[in-house]
TIDORO-599834 format. One record per residue: x, y, z of N, C-alpha, C in turn; residue in one letter. Coordinates in steps of 0.02 Angstrom, whole numbers, padded with zeros to 5 digits, always signed. Layout:
BEGIN
XYZXYZXYZA...
This chain:
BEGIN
+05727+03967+06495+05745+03898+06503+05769+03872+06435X+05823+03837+06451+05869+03810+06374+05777+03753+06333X+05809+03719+06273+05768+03707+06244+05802+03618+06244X+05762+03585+06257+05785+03517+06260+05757+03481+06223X+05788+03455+06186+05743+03402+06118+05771+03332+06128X+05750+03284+06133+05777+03211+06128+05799+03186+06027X+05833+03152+05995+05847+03135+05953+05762+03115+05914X+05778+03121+05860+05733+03131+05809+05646+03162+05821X+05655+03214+05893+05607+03259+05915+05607+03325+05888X+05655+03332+05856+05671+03399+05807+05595+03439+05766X+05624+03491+05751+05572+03534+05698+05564+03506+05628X+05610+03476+05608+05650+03464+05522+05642+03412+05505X+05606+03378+05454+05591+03316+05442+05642+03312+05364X+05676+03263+05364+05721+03251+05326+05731+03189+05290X+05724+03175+05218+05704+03124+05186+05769+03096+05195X+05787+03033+05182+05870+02985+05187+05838+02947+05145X+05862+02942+05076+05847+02884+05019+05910+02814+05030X+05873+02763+05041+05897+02704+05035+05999+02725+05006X+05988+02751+04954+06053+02742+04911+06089+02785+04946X+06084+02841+04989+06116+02889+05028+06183+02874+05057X+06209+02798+05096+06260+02779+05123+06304+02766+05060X+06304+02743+04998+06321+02717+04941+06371+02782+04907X+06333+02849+04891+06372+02907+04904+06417+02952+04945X+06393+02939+05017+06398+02984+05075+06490+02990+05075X+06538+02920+05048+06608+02919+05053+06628+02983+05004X+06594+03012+04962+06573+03070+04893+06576+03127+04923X+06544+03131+04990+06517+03208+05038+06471+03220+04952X+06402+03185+04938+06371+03215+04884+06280+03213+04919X+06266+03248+04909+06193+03270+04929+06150+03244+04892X+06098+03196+04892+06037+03211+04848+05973+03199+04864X+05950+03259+04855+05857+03261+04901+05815+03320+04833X+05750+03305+04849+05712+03353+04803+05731+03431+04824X+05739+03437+04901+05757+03520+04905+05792+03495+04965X+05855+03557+04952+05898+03592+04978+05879+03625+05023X+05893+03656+05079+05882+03734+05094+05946+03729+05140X+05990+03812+05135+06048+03827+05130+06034+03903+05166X+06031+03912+05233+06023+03952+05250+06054+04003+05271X+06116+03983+05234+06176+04031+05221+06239+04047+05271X+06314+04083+05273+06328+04123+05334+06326+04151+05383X+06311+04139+05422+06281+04191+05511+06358+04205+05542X+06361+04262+05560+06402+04272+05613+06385+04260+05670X+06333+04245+05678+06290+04220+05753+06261+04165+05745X+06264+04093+05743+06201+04066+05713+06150+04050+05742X+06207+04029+05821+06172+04010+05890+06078+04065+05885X+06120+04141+05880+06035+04192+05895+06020+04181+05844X+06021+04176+05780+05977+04144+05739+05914+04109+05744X+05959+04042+05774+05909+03996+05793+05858+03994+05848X+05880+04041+05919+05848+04051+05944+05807+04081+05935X+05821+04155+05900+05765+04203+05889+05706+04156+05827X+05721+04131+05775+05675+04075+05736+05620+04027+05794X+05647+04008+05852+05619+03958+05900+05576+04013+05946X+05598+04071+05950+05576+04087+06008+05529+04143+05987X+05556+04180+05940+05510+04247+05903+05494+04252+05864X+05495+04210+05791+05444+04198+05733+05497+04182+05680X+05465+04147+05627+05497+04116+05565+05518+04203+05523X+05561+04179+05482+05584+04234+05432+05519+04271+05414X+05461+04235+05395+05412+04243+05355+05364+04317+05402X+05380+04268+05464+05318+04308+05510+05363+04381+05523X+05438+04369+05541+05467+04425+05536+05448+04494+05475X+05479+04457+05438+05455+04485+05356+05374+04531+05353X+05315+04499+05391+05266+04526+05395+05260+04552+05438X+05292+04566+05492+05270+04602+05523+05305+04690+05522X+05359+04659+05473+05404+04739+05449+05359+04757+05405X+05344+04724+05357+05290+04721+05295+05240+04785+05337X+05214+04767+05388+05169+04784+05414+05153+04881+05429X+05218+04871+05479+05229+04942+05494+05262+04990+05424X+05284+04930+05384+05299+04993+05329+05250+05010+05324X+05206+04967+05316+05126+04992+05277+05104+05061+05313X+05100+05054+05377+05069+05114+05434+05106+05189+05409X+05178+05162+05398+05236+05222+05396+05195+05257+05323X+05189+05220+05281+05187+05249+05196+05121+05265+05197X+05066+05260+05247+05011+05273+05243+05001+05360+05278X+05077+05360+05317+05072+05421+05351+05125+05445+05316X+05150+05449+05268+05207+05471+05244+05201+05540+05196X+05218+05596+05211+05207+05669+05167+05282+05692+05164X+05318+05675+05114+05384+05693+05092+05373+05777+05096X+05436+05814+05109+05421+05876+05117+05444+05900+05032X+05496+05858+04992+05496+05879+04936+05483+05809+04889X+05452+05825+04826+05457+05776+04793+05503+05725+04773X+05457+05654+04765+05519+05578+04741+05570+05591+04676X+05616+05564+04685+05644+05569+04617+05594+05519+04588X+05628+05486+04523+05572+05461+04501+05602+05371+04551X+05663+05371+04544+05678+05311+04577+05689+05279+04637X+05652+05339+04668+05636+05321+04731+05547+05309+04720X+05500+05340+04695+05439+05319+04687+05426+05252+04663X+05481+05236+04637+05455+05170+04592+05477+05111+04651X+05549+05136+04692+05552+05076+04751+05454+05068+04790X+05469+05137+04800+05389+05123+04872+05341+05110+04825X+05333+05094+04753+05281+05060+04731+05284+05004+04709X+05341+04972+04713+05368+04913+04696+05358+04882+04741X+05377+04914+04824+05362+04901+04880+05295+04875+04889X+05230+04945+04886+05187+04907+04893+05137+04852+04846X+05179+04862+04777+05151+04782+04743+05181+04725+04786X+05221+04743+04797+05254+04668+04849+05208+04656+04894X+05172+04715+04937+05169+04682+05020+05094+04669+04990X+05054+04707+04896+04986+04692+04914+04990+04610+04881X+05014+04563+04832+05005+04513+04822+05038+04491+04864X+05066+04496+04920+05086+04445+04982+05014+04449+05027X+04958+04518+05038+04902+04532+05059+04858+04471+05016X+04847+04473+04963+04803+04421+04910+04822+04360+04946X+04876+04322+04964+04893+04250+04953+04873+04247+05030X+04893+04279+05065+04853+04279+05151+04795+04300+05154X+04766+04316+05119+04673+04317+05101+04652+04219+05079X+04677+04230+05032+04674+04157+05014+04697+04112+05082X+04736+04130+05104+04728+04086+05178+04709+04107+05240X+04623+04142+05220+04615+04155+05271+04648+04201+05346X+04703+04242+05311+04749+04267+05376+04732+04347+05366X+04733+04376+05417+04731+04436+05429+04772+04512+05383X+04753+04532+05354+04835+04587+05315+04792+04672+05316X+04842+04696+05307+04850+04750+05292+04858+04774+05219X+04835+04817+05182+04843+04818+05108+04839+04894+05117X+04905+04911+05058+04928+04985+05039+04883+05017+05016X
């Protein structure tokens, strides 16, 4: 079923400073943050998949995730160069202080 929102029922809360109309003839922006979520060749599935199957973040963790399973089962048949060892440990400093800060909130993780 399509997704029906009435006007200002949205996800996105968006500050409009008083002085905003005063510029706007400018096309000039000004807010504490930006976010610029770049080029899509699709944007339409973008947005759906964001609404319908999880934020970047949750995406992000849940790849996070199965890498973890993969590198936990992982027996190279010949040794890393050295710059490939340093990606998958770079790797898992990444996914374990992303593990720390979802401890700190109480959320569930996986740690390398």
């Amino acid at each position: 079923m399509p997704m029906f929102k009435l006007p200002l029922s949205g996800d996105v809360t968006q500050t409009i400073p008083p002085w905003a109309a005063l510029f706007s003839p400018f096309n000039n922006q000004y807010s504490a943050i930006t976010v610029n979520l770049g080029r899509s060749s699709a944007p339409a599935v973008e947005e759906e998949v964001l609404a319908e199957v999880g934020s970047y973040g949750k995406q992000l963790g849940r790849i996070g995730d199965a890498l973890l399973v993969l590198l936990k089962h992982f027996r190279p048949e010949t040794p890393l160069a050295s710059d490939e060892q340093e990606a998958i440990d770079a790797l898992k400093q990444m996914l374990d202080e992303i593990a720390t800060i979802k401890e700190h909130h109480r959320r569930e993780v996986l740690r390398p």
